[in-house]
Every structure is written in structure tokens, then in C-alpha cells.
C-alpha positions in Angstrom: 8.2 -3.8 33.5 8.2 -7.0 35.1 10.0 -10.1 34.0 7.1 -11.6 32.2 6.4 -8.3 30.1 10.2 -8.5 29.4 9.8 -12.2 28.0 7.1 -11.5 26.3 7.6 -8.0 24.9 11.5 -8.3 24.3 12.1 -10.8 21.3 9.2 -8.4 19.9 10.7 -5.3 20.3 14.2 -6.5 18.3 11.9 -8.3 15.9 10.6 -4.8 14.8 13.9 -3.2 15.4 15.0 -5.8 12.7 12.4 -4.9 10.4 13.6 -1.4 10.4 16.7 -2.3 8.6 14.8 -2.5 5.6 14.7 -4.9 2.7 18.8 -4.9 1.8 19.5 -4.0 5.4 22.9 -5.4 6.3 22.9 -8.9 6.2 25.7 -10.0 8.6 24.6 -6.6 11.2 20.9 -8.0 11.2 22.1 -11.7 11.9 24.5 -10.7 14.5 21.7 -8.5 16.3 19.1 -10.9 16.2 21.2 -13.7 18.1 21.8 -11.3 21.0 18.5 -10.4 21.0 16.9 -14.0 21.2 20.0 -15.0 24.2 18.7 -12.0 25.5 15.2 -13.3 25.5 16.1 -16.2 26.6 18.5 -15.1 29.3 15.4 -13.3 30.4 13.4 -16.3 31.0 15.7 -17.9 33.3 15.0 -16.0 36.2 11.5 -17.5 35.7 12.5 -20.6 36.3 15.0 -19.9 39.1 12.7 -17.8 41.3 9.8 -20.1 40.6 8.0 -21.5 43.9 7.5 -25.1 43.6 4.7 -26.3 45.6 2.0 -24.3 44.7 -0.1 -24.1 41.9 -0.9 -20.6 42.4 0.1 -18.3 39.3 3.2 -16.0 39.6 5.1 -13.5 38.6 1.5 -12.2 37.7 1.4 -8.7 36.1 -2.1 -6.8 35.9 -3.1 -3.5 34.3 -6.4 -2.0 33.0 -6.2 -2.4 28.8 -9.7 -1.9 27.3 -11.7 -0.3 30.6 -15.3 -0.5 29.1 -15.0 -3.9 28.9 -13.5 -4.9 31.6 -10.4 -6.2 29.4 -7.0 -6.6 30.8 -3.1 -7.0 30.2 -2.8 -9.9 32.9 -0.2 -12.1 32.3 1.4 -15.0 34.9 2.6 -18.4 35.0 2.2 -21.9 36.5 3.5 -25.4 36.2 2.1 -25.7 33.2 3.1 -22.8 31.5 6.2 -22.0 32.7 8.6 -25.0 30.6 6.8 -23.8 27.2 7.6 -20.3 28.1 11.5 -21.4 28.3 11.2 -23.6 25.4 10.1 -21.0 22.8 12.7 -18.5 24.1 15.4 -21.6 23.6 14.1 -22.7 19.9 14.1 -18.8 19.0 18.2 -18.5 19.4 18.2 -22.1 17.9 16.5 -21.1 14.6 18.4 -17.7 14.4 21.9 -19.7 14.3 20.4 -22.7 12.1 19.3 -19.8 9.1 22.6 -17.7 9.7 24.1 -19.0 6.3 20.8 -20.4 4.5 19.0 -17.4 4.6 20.4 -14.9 2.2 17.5 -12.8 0.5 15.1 -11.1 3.1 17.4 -11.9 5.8 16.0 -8.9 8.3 12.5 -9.9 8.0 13.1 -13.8 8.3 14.9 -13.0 12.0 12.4 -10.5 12.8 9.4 -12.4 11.7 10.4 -15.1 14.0 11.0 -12.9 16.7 7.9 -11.4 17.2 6.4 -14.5 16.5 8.5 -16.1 19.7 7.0 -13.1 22.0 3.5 -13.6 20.5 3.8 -17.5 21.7 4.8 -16.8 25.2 2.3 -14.1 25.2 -0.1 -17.3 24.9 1.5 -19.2 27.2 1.3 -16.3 29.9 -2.3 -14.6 29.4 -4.6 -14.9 32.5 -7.5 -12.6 30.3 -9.3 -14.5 27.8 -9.2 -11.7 24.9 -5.5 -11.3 25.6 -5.1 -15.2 24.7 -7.2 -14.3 21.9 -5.4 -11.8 20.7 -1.9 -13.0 21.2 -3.4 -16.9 20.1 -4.2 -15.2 16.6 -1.0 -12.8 16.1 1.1 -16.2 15.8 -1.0 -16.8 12.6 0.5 -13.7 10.6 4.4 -14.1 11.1 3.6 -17.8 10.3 2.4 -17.2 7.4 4.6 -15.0 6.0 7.4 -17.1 6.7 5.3 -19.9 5.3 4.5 -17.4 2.0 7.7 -15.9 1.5 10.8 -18.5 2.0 8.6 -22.1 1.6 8.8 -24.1 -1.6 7.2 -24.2 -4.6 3.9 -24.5 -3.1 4.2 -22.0 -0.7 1.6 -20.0 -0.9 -0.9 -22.8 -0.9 0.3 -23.9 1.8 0.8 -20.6 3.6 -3.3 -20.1 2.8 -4.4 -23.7 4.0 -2.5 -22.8 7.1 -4.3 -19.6 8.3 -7.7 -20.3 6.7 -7.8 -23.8 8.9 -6.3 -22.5 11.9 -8.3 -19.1 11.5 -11.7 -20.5 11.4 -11.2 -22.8 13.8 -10.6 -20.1 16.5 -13.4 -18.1 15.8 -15.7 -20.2 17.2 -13.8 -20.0 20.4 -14.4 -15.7 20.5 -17.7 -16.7 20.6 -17.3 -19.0 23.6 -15.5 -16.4 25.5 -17.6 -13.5 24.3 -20.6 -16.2 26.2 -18.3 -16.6 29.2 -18.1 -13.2 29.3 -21.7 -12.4 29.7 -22.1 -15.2 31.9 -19.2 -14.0 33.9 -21.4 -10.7 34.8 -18.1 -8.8 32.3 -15.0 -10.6 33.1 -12.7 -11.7 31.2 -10.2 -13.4 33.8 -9.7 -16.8 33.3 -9.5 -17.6 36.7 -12.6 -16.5 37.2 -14.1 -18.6 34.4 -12.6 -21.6 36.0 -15.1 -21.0 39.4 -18.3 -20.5 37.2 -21.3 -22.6 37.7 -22.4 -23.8 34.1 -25.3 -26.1 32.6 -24.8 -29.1 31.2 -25.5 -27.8 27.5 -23.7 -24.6 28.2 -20.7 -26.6 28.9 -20.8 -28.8 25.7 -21.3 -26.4 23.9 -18.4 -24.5 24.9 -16.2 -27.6 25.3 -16.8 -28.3 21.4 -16.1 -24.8 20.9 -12.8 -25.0 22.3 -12.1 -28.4 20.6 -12.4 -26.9 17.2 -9.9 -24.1 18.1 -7.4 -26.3 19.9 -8.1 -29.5 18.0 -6.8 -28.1 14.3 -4.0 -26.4 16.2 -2.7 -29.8 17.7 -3.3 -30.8 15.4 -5.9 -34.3 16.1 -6.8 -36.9 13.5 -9.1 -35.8 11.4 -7.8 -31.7 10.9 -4.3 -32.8 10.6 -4.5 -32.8 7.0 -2.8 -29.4 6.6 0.3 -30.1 8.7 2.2 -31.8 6.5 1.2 -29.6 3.0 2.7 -27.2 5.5 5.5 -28.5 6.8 7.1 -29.5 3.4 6.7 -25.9 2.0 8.1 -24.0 5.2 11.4 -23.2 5.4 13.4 -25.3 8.3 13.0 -22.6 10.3 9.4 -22.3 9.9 8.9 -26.3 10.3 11.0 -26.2 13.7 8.7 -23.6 15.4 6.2 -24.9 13.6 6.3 -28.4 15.4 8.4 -27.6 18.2 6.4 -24.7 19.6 3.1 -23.9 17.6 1.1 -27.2 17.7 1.5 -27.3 21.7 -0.5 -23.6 21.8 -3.6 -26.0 21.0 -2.6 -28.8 23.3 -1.9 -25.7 26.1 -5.7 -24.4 25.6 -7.2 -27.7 26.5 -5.3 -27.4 29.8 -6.2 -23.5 30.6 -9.8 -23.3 29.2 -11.5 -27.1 27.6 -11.1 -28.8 31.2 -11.0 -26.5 34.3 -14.1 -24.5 32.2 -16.2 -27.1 30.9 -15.2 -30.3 34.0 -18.3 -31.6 33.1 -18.5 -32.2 29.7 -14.8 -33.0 29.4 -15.6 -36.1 31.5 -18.3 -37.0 29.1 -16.3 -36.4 25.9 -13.3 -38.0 27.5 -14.2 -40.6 25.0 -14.0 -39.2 22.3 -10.3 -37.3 22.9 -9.1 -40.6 23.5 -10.8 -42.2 20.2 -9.2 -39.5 18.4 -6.0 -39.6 20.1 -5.7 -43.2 19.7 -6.2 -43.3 15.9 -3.7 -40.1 16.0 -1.1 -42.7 17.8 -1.8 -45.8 15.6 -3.1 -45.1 11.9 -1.1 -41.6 11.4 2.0 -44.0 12.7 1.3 -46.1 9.7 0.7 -43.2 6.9 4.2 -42.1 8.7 5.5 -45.9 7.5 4.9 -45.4 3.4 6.2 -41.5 3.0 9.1 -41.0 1.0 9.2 -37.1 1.9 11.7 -37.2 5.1 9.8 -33.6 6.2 6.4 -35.6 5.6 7.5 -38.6 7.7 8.6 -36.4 10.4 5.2 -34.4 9.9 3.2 -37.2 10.7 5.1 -38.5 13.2 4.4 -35.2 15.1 0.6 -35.8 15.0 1.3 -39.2 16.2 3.9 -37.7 19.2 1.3 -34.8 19.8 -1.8 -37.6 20.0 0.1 -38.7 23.5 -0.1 -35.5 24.6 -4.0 -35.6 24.1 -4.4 -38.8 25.4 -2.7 -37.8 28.5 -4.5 -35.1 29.5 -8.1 -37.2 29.6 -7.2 -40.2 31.1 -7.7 -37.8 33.8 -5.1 -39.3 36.4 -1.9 -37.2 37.5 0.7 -40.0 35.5 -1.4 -39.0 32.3 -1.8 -35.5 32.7 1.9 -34.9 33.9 3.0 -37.4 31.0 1.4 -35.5 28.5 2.7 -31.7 29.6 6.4 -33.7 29.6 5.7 -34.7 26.1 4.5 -31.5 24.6 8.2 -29.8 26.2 10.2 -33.5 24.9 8.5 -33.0 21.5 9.2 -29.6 21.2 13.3 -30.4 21.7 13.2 -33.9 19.3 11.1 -32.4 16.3 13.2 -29.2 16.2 16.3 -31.3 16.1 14.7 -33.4 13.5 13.7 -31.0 11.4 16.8 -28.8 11.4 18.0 -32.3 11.0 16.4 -32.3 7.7 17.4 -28.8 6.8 20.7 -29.6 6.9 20.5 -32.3 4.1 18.0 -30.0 2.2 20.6 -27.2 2.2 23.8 -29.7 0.4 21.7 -31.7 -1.5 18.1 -29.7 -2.5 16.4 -32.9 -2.1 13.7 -34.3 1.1 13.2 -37.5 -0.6 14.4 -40.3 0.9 15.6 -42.2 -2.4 17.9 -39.5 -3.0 20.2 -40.3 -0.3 22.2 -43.7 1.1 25.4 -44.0 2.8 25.4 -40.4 4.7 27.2 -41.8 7.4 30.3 -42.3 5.1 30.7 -38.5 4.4 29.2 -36.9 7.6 30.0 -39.1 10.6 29.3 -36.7 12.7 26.3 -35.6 11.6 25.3 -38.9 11.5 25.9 -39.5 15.2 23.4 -36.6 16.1 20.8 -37.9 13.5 20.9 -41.1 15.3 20.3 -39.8 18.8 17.4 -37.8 17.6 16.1 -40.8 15.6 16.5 -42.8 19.0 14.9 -40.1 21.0 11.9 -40.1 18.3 11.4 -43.5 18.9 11.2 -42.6 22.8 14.3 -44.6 23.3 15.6 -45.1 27.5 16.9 -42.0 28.7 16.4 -39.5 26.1 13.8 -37.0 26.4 11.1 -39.3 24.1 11.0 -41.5 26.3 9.6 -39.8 29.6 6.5 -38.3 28.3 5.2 -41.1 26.2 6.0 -43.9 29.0 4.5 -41.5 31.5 1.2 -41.4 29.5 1.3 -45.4 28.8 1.3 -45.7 32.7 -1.3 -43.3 33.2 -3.4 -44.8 30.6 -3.0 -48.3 31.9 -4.1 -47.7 35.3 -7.1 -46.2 33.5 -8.0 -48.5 31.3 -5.4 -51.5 30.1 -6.7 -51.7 26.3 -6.2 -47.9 26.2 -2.5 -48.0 27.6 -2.0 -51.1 25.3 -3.2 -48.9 22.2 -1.2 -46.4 23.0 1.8 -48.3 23.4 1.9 -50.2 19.8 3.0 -46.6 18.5 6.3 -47.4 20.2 6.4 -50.0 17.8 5.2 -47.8 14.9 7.5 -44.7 16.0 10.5 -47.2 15.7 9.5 -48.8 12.5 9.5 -45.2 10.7 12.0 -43.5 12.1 14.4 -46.7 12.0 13.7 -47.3 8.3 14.1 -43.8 7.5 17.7 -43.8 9.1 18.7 -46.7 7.1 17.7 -45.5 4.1 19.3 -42.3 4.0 22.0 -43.1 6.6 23.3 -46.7 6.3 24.9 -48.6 3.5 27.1 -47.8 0.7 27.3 -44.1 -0.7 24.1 -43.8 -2.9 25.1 -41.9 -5.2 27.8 -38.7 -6.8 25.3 -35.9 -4.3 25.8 -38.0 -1.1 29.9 -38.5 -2.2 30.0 -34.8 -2.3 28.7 -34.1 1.3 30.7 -32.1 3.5 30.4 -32.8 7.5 28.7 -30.3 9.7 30.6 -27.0 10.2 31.0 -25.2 13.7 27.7 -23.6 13.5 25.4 -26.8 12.8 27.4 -28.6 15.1 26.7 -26.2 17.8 23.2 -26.3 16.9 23.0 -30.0 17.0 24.8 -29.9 20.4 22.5 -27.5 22.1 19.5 -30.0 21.0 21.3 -33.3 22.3 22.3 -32.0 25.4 18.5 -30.6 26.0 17.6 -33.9 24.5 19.9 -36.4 26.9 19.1 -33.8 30.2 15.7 -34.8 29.9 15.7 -38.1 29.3 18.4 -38.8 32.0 17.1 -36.2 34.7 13.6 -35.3 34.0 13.4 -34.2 38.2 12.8 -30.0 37.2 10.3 -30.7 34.5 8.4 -32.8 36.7 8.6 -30.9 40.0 7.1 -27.4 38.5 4.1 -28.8 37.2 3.2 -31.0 39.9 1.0 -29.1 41.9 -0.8 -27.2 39.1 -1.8 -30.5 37.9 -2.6 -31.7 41.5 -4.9 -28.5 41.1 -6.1 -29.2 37.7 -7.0 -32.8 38.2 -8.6 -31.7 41.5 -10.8 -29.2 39.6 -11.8 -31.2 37.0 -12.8 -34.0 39.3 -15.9 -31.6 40.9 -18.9 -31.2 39.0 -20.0 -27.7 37.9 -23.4 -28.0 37.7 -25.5 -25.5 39.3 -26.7 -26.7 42.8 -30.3 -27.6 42.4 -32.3 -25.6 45.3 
């Protein structure tokens, strides 16, 4: 098995090894075996990175074996520059959410670390399929571990929540079988993406698969106007669930656009460039404002991610290599700074039982140093100066400028915005007198939050102060990518 399949398959394996334990397995046995099984997974990865040829936008590490023979389906996995930080970042949030519900979780506890387990191999499954049915299938499996988590340790709305969650996300991908079922016969029976990417297509054929792609990717992100589930969702998961939720999950949508709306459909992602950017923008700017009047921290932060993710769209069709670069920068910087926030979050939620922000004031008198870490992440949610907010977003305002000056300005008011929420927020909850008997109460962080934190700020600060190895893997894939999109797939009139 190569070290892709070991990624992949690995954190899946334990997952179900975990569920074996049964119901009122062994609480502390099931904890203890599902951290060394997601370092494992993670200490996996690493070799991925470390053997990875920069340079080249060629896929490696690429495995290939016959899966369903009649039609031509295959278990063909790889990765590139664009894939190959996501595929590090899920195996690094697993071990993080696996310490951050060590104490928290106490009913269920096998299947909460198994469920999140399989559901880290299923994401780096999607991150690493070169067939199109393979994505499919791996692109929907994150949809059931989800959902029970959502379902069976969320809130009081849980299951409403948990149902709005698949039934979006579901239908939105069916319309992208049907895309690749029409690739497929188009294809002459292939499946490989690769080849996909070479095909000659007409002008209708590609809007019409470009729009099919859009609604699968689009929700997922998700864009402004099917964001309304996120934050129903986010409020009922459980931390956990929110992290990987934000951190991970909404960047398999943003990912797709990359790998199949652009290289497939060049054509009529040049004419609809427009419209991502429309959408994008109003992402960045109005969501920034509905972000300004919650009173629901997990809500504020929910929002804010649709704003965060809306740079990553803009990005990638301002169709330059600052834009594109910027944006794949952001979805890896979002993925640390929305995790920390949101564990942030759970580790009010679990002293106090409350999200709202009234209920709080003053917690910097009775958890300094929690405090500290909730004002880095605060600062690196505003995309402060060397922290890892920063690079992505500033990337994409460049990018967007040289493209068109009223875009990058646009874009760059949510700057203002992402301050004005996040900033606001802190004070409430953080600054000032002790609010009230709950917040005078408050113990500080123990070992294992503050190793939590830690393991965020330090991913949070490398990034924002040396963002050199994010940037250098993905350079020539996007090189490529941009290259690709550039030439027109028309078919050659004779």
C-alpha cells in the first residue's frame, strides 16, 4: 500500500476499529487509541510533504488499480500543489479534535472518535481522487459521519439541523453525477479526470456542466445565497463537529472548482467569471455585516467563515496567479483560524453552557491565558500582519486589484468588516469588569486545552510569518491551472 492509501485508508481503519468497542466500550481505552491513531495518520502524511517534488505540477505519489472493470472505474488516487496542504490539514485538525473532546465527550465516546475518523480518511480521499466516481463516492461518504455527529451530540435542534445539512448538500451533488455520468460518455468511458481536463467541449456543453458543478460546490462552500444552512448547522454541532466542519468540509467545494469547474469547463468559467465574483463579493461584504448584529458567538464565527471562504472564490476567478495562489492559501489559513475559533468557543460552552455573547464580560480576569490565545485567533481572523489571515486574503486583494481596482477595493472593505466583528465580539466577552457570578467562577485552561490552543497558534503564527512552503508546492500546479484555463476548448472548426 502506498503512502496515499495509507493516508487515506488509516484514520478509517481505527475509526471502525473504534466502533467495535461498542456502545459502553471503555471510555479512557477508546480515547487513548484514537489519538495514536490520528498522530499516526498524521505522521503518515508527512512523508508527502517531504518527498514532494516542487516544480512540477505533475501528480504524485499516484496509485492506480482496476475497481469497477465494466465501466472503466478506478481506485486512482495522487496529489499536486493544490491538494497536497488540505491533505496535511485534515490529518492535523483530526488529532486536534480527538484531544479537544477527550473530557467533553462522555456518552458515545467510541463512536464520536470513530465517526470523526473515518470521516478524516473520507476527506483526504477527496482531496486525492484522480477518477471522477471515486471523488463521487468519497465527496458523498463525508455527508454520513457528518451527520451523525451533527444528529447525535448537537443541541437542541440537532436533528433539524443534521437534516438541512445533508438534504442541501445532497441534492446539490447530484446534479454533478449527472455531469460526470456526460463526461463519461463524452470521454468514449473514462472516468480519469485528467483526461476530462484535455476534452474538446461546446460551448453549451460546458455551461451546462459548469452550472452543474456550481450547484455541487457552490452549497458546499458555501456562496451567498446557499449559505443559509451553515450557521443552523454550526450552532447545533458539537465543537468538534463545527471545527471540521469549517476547517476542513467547506474547502471540499472550494477544491472541486479547482479540479473539475475550471480546467473542465475553461470556457464558460471565463464567461461566468462574473458572476463568481458577484457572488463572492456580496459573500465578503453583506455576510460581513449580518456577521456585525449576531449575538450567538458560533453564529458570528459562522458567518464570518462564509465571508473568509468568499476570498477563496474570488481568488480563483480573477484568473491571475496572485488570486488563484491567494485563494488556495486562504482555504489552508482558514482551515487553522476557524478551528481555533471554534474550539475557542467550545471551551466557553463547556464552563458556562452558554454561546451568547451577553452572557459573558470580563473573561480575561479569570482566564488570562485563555484570553491571550483568543486574542491571537481574533487578530488572525481579522487577517492581522503576520499571522496566517493575513497572507491569503492580502494575496487575493493584490490579485484582484491588478484585475480590476473596484473588485480588489470591494474585497478589501471586508478587512474592515472582519475587524469590526471579530473586535466587538472580543470586547464583549473578553474585556471589562467580570460580568457576572458564571464568568467569576471560570477556571483557566488546563494542560490539555492549552496544548490544543498551542498547536493552533504555532500553525497560526508559522504561516503568517513564513508562508515560503505553502506557497512553493502549489506554484506550478497553478502555473498549470491558469495556463489551462487560459486556452479555449472549443472544438476546432474544420
Amino acid at each position: 500500500m502506498g503512502l496515499l492509501s495509507l493516508a487515506i485508508w488509516m484514520p478509517i481503519a481505527v475509526g471502525i476499529l473504534l466502533l467495535a468497542f461498542g456502545r459502553d466500550g471503555r471510555a479512557n481505552l477508546v480515547r487513548w487509541t484514537a489519538l495514536i491513531g490520528s498522530i499516526a495518520s498524521f505522521v503518515v502524511t508527512l512523508p508527502l510533504y517531504m518527498r514532494f517534488e516542487l516544480g512540477t505540477a505533475s501528480m504524485q505519489f499516484v496509485e492506480k488499480f482496476s475497481w469497477i472493470q465494466r465501466f472503466n472505474v478506478n481506485y486512482h488516487v495522487g496529489v499536486d500543489g493544490l491538494s497536497l496542504w488540505m491533505v496535511l490539514l485534515t490529518a492535523f485538525i483530526t488529532v486536534i479534535v480527538v484531544i479537544s473532546a477527550w473530557q467533553v465527550i462522555t456518552e458515545r465516546v467510541s463512536q464520536y472518535m470513530g465517526a470523526f475518523l473515518i470521516l478524516s480518511g473520507f476527506m483526504i480521499g477527496v482531496f486525492s481522487a484522480l477518477d471522477g466516481i471515486l471523488f463521487y463516492v468519497f465527496f458523498e461518504a463525508t455527508l454520513i459521519p457528518m451527520y451523525l455527529i451533527i444528529g447525535i451530540w448537537g443541541g437542541p435542534n440537532k436533528i433539524y439541523a443534521a437534516f438541512k445539512f445533508f438534504l442541501y448538500t445532497l441534492l446539490g451533488s447530484l446534479l454533478m453525477l449527472v455531469a460526470l455520468v456526460y463526461l463519461y460518455n463524452k470521454s468514449g468511458g473514462s472516468f480519469d479526470i485528467a483526461t476530462w481536463h484535455q476534452l474538446p467541449l461546446a460551448s453549451g456543453a460546458q455551461t451546462f456542466l459548469f452550472f452543474a458543478f456550481f450547484a455541487a460546490f457552490a452549497v458546499k462552500v458555501p456562496m451567498w445565497p446557499v449559505h443559509t444552512w451553515l450557521p443552523d448547522v454550526h450552532v447545533e454541532a458539537p465543537t468538534g463537529g463545527s471545527a471540521v466542519l469549517a476547517a476542513i468540509m467547506l474547502k471540499l467545494g472550494a477544491y472541486g472548482f479547482l479540479r473539475f469547474s475550471m480546467p473542465i469547463a475553461p470556457d464558460a468559467s471565463r464567461e461566468w467569471a462574473w458572476l463568481m465574483i458577484a457572488l463572492s463579493l456580496i459573500a465578503v461584504i453583506y455576510v460581513g455585516l449580518v456577521a456585525l448584529v449576531q449575538q450567538d458567538m458560533k453564529k458570528l464565527v459562522a458567518y464570518s467563515s462564509v465571508a473568509h471562504m468568499g476570498f477563496v472564490t474570488l481568488g480563483f476567478f480573477i484568473f491571475n496567479d496572485l488570486g488563484v495562489s491567494g485563494g488556495v492559501v486562504q482555504m489552508i489559513a482558514h482551515g487553522f483560524v476557524s478551528a481555533a475559533m471554534f474550539l475557542g468557543i467550545g471551551v466557553l460552552y463547556d464552563r458556562v453552557h452558554s454561546r451568547q455573547i451577553a452572557d459573558y464580560g470580563g473573561v480575561v480576569n479569570t482566564m488570562p491565558k485563555f484570553a491571550a490565545f483568543s486574542l491571537l485567533f481574533a487578530m488572525a481572523n481579522c487577517g492581522l500582519p503576520g499571522t496566517a489571515g493575513f497572507v491569503g486574503e492580502w494575496m487575493v486583494i493584490l490579485g484582484a486589484v491588478k484585475a480590476n481596482f473596484w473588485v480588489g477595493f470591494g474585497a478589501a472593505t471586508a478587512l474592515i468588516f472582519g475587524a469590526a466583528y471579530t473586535l466587538w465580539m472580543y470586547k464583549r466577552v473578553y474585556l471589562g469588569p467580570v460580568g457576572n457570578d458564571h464568568v467569576k467562577e471560570l477556571k483557566d485552561i488546563n494542560a490539555r486545552e492549552f496544548l490544543m490552543l498551542s498547536l493552533l497558534a504555532i500553525a497560526v503564527l508559522w504561516m503568517g510569518l513564513y508562508p515560503k512552503p505553502f506557497t512553493d508546492v502549489m506554484d506550478a500546479s497553478v502555473g498549470n491551472l491558469l495556463q489551462h484555463v487560459a486556452e479555449s476548448k472549443l472544438p476546432k472548426l474544420p
